[in-house]
N, C-alpha and C positions, 0 to 999 in steps of 0.2 A: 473375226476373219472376214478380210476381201475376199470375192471371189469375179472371176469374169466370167460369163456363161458365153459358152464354145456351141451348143446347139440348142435343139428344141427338146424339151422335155419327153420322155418315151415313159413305158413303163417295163416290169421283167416279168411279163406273161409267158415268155420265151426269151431264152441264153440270147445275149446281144453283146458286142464289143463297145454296144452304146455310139457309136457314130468314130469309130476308132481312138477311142478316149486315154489320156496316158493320166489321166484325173478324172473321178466322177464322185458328183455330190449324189448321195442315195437318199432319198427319205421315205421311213415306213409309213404310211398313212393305212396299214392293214391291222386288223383288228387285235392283234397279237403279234409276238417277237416271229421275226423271220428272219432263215439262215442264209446268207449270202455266198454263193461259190465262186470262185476264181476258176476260171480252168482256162489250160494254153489250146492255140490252136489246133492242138490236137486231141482235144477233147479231155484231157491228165490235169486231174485236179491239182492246184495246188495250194490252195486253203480257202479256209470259209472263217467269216465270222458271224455275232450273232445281232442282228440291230433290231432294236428295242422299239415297241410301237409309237411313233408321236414324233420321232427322233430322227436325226440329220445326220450322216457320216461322209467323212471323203473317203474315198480310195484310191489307190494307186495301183494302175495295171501296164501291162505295156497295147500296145497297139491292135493287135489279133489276139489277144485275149479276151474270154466271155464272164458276164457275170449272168447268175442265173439265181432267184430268189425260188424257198424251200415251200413257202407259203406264201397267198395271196397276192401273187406276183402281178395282177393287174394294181393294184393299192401300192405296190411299191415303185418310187418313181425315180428315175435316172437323168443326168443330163452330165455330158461332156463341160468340165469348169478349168479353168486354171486359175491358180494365186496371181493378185497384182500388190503391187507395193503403196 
């Protein structure tokens, strides 16, 4: 996978929309699995999954949506990406 990176890397010590990301590469660097929540601007969950420690995932959010990590949310790092061809 290409990827373009869209901002600077943050962490999810606290719910962030990530720099208003419609993509974001997540990686757990915490010392165990952590749950990742979705929720819309208005604070209404709309799902979570679960990312494995050591491990890299995209997500797909829209714009004012938060992601917010269950554990170890400083070790879990975020940044705003988009696919290139």
């Amino acid at each position: 996978m290409v990827i373009k990176v869209l901002a600077a890397e943050a962490d999810l010590s606290s719910a962030t929309n990530v720099s208003r990301a419609g993509l974001v590469r997540v990686y757990n660097g915490h010392s165990a699995v952590s749950v990742i929540t979705r929720k819309d601007s208005g604070g209404n969950t709309i799902g979570s999954a679960t990312v494995v420690n050591g491990t890299v995932e995209v997500f797909e959010k829209d714009p004012t949506d938060t992601l917010e990590a269950s554990a170890g949310g400083s070790s879990i790092k975020v940044t705003s990406i988009a696919f290139t061809r």
